[in-house]
N, C-alpha and C positions, 0 to 999 in steps of 0.2 A: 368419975365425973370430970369433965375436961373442963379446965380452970378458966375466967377470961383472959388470964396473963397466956395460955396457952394459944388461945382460937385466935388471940388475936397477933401471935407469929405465926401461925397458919397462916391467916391471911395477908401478913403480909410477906411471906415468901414471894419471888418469883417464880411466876410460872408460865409458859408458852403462849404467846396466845394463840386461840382458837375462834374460826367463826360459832356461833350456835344452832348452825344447824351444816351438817355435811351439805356439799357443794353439789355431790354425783352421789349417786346410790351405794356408799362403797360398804361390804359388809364389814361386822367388825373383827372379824378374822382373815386371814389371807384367802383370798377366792381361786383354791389350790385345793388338789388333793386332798385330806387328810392323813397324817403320817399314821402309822401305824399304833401309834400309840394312842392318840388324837380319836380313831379308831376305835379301838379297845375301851378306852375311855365312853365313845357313845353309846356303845354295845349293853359296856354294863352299868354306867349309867341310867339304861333305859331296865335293866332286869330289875336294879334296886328298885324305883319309882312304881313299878307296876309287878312288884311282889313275886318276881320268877325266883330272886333269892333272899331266901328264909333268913330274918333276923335271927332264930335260932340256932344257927348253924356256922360253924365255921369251915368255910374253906382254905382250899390249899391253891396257889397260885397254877398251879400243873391240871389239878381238877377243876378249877375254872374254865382252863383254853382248852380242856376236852371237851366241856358241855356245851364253850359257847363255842366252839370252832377255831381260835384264834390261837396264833402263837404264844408260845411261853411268855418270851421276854415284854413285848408291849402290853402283856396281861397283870404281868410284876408291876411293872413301870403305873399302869393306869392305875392298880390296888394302890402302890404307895404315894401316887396323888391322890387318893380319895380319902387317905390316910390324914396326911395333910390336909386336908377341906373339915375335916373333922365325921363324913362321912361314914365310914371304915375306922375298926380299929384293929391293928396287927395282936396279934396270939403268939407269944413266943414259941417257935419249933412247931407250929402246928398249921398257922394261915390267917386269915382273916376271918372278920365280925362285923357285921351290920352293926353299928349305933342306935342302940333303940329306939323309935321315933312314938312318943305317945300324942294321943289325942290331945292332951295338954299340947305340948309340943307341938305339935300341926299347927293351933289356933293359935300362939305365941309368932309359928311361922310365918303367915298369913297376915295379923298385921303389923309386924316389922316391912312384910314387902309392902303391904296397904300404904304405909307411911310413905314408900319410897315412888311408889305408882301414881299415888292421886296427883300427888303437885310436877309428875313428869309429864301425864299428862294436858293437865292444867299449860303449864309451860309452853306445850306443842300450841294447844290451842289459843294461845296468846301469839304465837309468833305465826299463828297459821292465820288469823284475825288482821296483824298487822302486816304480810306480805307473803299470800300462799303463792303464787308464783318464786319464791325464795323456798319453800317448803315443798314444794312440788318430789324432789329426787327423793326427801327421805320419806315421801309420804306415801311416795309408789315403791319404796321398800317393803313398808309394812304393810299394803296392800297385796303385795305378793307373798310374804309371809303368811299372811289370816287365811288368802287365797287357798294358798299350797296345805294350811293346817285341813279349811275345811274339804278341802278332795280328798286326803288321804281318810279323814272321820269318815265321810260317808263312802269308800272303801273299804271299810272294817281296817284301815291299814293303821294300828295303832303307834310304830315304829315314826311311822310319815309323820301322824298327825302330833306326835309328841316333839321330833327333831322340829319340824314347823314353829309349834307355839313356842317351843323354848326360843325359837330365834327371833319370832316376834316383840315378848316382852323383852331380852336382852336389848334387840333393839329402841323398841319404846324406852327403856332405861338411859339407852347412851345416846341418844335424840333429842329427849328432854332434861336430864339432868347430868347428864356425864358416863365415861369409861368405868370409873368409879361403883356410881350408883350401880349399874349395870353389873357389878361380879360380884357385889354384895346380893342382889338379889337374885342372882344366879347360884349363888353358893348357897343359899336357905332355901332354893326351889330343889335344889338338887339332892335335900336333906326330906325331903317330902316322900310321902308315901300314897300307893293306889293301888286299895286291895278288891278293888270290883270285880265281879263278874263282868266275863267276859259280854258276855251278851247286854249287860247293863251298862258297862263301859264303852262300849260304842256307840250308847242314845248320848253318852252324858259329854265323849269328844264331839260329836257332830253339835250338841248343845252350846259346848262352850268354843268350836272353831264359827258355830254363826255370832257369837257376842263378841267375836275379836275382828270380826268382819264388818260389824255390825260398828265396833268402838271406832274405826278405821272411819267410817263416816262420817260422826261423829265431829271426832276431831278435822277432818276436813271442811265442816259444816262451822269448828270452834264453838262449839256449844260445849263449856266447858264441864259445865256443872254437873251435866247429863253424862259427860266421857268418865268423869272421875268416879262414881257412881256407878257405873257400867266395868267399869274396870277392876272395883274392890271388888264387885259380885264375879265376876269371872274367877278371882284369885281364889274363891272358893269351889274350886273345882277340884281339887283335891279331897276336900273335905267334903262336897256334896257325895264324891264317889264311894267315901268309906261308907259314909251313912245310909248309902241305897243299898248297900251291899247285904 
């Protein structure tokens, strides 16, 4: 538990300042290629999330970039960041291990982000209330993001429509409350599981790319109470997916 002697040298550290809300639409990562690792990282990021690899199993960094196509090294490299996230756990002499993810788990996940979502949104639609012409750049961010989620759901392209949403809540995260909030709840999304059918899985992305579409108006409209609310129920899309399954 963090002390008041403590929050309150937090706060009063120096720190940069910052407008609250980006200027230009700028992502929050460099609008560049992705390196190779950066890469490898999405790749199997997207296997863990949607159940192509088996908690039960460990691999080997070698028999990873066979199956998934990708070189050895940025295959090491992205395992031992996932290591780090707490995602992955290394195996001595042997590979890697899924981190068990249970139901408990999920729902623990879920609202930890819920905590972080409601009042970023909230936030958005306060400063969208008091000057959406100022909000306009990061607003047609995340409109391009829900945009790009819901093409690829009704594609069956679940790859698209995964890279998509992940970039939308990152963004909603670092919009309305910070870089911060944004890798926190990045790193518990990332710890998430989806073991649907396939053919179930793609009613339940096109479902949840119109509620991020849908949350996009929303907050544009600053109807707060309604985005916040729309928002927690989205985050259960993880969870919807196991249970239909």
């Amino acid at each position: 538990m963090i002390s008041d002697e403590t929050a309150e040298a937090a706060v009063k550290r120096p720190t940069p300042a910052s407008p609250p809300m980006p200027a230009a639409p700028v992502p929050a990562r460099p609008d560049s290629a992705p390196s190779l690792r950066e890469h490898a990282l999405i790749v199997i990021r997207h296997a863990i999330t949607t159940g192509d690899l088996d908690e039960g199993t460990i691999y080997s960094a070698a028999g990873l970039a066979k199956q998934l196509g990708i070189s050895l090294s940025p295959v090491r490299e992205a395992m031992m960041s996932l290591v780090t996230e707490g995602t992955v756990e290394a195996v001595p002499n042997r590979g890697f291990r899924l981190v068990p993810v249970t139901q408990e788990d999920l729902e623990e996940i879920i609202r930890i982000r819920a905590l972080l979502a409601g009042p970023a949104v909230e936030a958005l639609c306060s400063r969208v209330f008091a000057d959406q012409a100022a909000c306009e750049a990061a607003l047609g961010v995340l409109r391009q993001n829900a945009e790009d989620a819901l093409a690829a759901a009704l594609q069956d392209d679940t790859i698209g429509f995964m890279t998509a949403d992940r970039l939308f809540h990152e963004h909603l995260l670092e919009y309305g409350l910070g870089r911060r909030a944004a890798e926190i709840s990045l790193r518990l999304r990332d710890q998430s599981r989806v073991f649907a059918a396939h053919s179930i899985a793609s009613v339940i992305d096109s479902e949840s790319a119109q509620q991020i579409v849908d949350l996009v108006g929303l907050i544009e409209a600053a109807r707060a109470d309604e985005a916040r609310a729309l928002v927690v129920d989205n985050l259960y899309y993880f969870k919807r997916a196991g249970e239909d399954h």
